[in-house]
LOVO-922894 format. One line per 8 residues: number of its first residue (from 1); for each residue y, z, x of N, C-alpha, C, O. Coordinates in pm, whole numbers, plus 50000, padded with zeros to 5 digits. Example, Ala and Ser with C-alpha at 12.3 -4.5 7.8 and 13.67 -1.06 7.14 Angstrom:
# residues 2
1	49431,50780,51319,49550,50780,51230,49670,50780,51320,49668,50846,51424; 49775,50708,51285,49894,50714,51367,50003,50787,51290,50114,50804,51341
# end
This chain:
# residues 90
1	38746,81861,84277,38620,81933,84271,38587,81955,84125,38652,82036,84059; 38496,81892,84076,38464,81896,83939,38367,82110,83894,38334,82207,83962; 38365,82070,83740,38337,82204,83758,38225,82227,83784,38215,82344,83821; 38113,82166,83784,38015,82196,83794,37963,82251,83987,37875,82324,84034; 38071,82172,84044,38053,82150,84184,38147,82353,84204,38087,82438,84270; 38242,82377,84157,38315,82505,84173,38222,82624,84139,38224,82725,84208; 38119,82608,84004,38019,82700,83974,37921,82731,84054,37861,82838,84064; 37904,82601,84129,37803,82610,84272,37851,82705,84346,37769,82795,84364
9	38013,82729,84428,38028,82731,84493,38069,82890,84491,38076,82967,84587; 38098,82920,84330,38115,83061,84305,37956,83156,84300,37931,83271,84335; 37881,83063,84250,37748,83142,84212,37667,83147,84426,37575,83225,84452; 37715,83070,84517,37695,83071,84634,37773,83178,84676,37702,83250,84745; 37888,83223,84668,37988,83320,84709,37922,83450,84655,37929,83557,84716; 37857,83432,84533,37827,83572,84489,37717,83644,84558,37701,83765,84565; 37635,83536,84612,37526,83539,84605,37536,83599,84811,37455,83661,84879; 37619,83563,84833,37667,83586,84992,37695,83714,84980,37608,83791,85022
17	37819,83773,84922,37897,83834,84918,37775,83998,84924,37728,84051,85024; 37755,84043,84753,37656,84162,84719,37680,84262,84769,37601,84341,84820; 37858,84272,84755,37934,84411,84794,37944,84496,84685,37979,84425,84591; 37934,84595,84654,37949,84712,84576,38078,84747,84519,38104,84802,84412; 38152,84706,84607,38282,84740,84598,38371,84621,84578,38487,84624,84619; 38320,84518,84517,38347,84414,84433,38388,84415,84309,38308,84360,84233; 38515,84469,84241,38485,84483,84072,38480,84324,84030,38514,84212,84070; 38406,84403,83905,38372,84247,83811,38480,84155,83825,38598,84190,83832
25	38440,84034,83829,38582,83952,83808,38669,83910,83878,38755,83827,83846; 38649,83977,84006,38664,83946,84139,38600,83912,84261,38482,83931,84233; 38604,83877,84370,38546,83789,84468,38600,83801,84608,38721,83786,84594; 38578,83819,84716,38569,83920,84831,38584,83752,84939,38495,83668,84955; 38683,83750,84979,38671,83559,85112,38724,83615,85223,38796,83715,85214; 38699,83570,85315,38742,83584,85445,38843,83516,85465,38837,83424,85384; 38963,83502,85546,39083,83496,85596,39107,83459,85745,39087,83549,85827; 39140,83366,85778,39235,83326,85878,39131,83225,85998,39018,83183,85977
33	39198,83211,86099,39177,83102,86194,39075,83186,86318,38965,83149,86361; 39141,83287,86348,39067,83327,86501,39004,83483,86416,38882,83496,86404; 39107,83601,86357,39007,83685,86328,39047,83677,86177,39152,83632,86131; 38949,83726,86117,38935,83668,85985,38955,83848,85903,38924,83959,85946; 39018,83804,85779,39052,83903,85714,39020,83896,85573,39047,83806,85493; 38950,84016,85552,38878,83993,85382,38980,84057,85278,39030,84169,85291; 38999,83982,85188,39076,84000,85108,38975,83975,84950,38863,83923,84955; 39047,84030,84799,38935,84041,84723,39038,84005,84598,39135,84070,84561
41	38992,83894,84551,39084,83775,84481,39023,83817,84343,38928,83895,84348; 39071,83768,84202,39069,83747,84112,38935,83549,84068,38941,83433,84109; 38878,83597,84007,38804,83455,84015,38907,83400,83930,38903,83282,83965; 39016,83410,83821,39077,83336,83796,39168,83198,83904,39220,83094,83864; 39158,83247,84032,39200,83184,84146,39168,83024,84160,39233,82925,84193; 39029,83051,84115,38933,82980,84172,38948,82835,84034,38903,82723,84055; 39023,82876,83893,39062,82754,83816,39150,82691,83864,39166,82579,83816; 39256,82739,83994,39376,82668,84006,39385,82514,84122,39356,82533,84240
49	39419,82398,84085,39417,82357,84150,39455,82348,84322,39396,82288,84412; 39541,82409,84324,39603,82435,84519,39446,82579,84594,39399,82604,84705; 39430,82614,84504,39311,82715,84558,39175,82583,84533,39075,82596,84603; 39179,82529,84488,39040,82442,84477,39065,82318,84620,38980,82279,84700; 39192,82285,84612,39187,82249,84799,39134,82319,84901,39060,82280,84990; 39177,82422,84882,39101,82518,84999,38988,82572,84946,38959,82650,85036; 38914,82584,84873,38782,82580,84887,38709,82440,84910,38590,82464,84931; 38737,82294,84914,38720,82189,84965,38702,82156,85033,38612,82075,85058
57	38824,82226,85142,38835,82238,85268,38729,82332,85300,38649,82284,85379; 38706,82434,85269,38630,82553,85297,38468,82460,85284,38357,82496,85325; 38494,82379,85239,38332,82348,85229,38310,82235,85330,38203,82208,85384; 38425,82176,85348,38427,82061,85470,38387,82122,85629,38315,82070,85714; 38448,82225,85632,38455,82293,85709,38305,82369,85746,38227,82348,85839; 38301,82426,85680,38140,82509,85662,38026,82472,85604,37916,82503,85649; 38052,82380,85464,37946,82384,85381,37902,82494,85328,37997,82573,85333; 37792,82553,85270,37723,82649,85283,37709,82767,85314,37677,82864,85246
65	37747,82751,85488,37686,82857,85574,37824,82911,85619,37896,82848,85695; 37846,83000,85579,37962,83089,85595,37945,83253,85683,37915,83368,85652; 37985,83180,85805,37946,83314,85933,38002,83451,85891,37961,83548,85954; 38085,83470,85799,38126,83640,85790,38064,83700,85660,38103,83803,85605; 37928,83594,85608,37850,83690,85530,37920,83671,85361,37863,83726,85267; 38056,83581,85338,38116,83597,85258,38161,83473,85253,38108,83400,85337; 38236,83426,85189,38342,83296,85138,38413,83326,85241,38463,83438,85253; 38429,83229,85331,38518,83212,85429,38607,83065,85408,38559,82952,85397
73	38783,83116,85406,38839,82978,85392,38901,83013,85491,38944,83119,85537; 38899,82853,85532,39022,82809,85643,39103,82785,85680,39110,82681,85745; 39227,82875,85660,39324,82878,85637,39425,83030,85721,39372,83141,85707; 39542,83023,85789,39618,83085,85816,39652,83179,85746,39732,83144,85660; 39603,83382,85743,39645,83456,85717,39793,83442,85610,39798,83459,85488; 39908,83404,85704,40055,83391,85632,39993,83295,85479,39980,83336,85363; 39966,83163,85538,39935,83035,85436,39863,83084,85267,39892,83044,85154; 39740,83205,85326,39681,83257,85162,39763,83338,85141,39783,83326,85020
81	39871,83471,85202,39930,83527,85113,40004,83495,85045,40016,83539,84931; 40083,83401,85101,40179,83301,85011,40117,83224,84878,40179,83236,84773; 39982,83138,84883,39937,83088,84815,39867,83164,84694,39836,83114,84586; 39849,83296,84737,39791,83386,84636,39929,83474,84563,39913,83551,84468; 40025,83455,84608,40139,83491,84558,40156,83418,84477,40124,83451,84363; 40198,83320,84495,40226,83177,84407,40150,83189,84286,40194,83180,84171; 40021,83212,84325,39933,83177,84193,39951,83376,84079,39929,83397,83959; 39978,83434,84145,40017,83569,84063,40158,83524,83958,40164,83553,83839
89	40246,83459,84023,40354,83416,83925,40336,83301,83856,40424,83270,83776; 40229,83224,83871,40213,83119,83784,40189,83179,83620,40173,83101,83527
# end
């Protein structure tokens, strides 16, 4: 995902999102397969390559139109905490 295509996809997330309770610098996605869980990430996330798969996916999946009002990725609850772990010790 080149960058220009990721700026799309952040300036689309922001633009969804227009929570209050968003601090700067961070970014608000939805979570999991059947009920979905919002969690509120660091946009540094969003440089790492294994998080730019799943927003890929997230766009294969949805495109655009993201039913919980927010960045929704597709992905297994367990699968992002792990993956957002990972990327805290990187």
């Amino acid at each position: 995902m080149g960058i220009f295509r990721l700026q799309s996809v952040v300036a689309n997330a922001k633009q969804l999102i227009k929570c209050h309770d968003v601090p700067k610098g961070y970014l608000a996605v939805y979570v999991g397969e059947i009920q979905r869980k919002r969690f509120v990430i660091p946009l540094s996330y969003l440089d790492q390559p294994a998080f730019q798969d799943l927003l890929h996916k997230s766009e294969e999946e949805f495109g655009f139109h993201h039913p919980m009002g927010g960045l929704t990725l597709p992905c297994h609850e367990e699968a992002f905490v792990h993956l957002t772990a990972q990327l805290r010790i990187a």
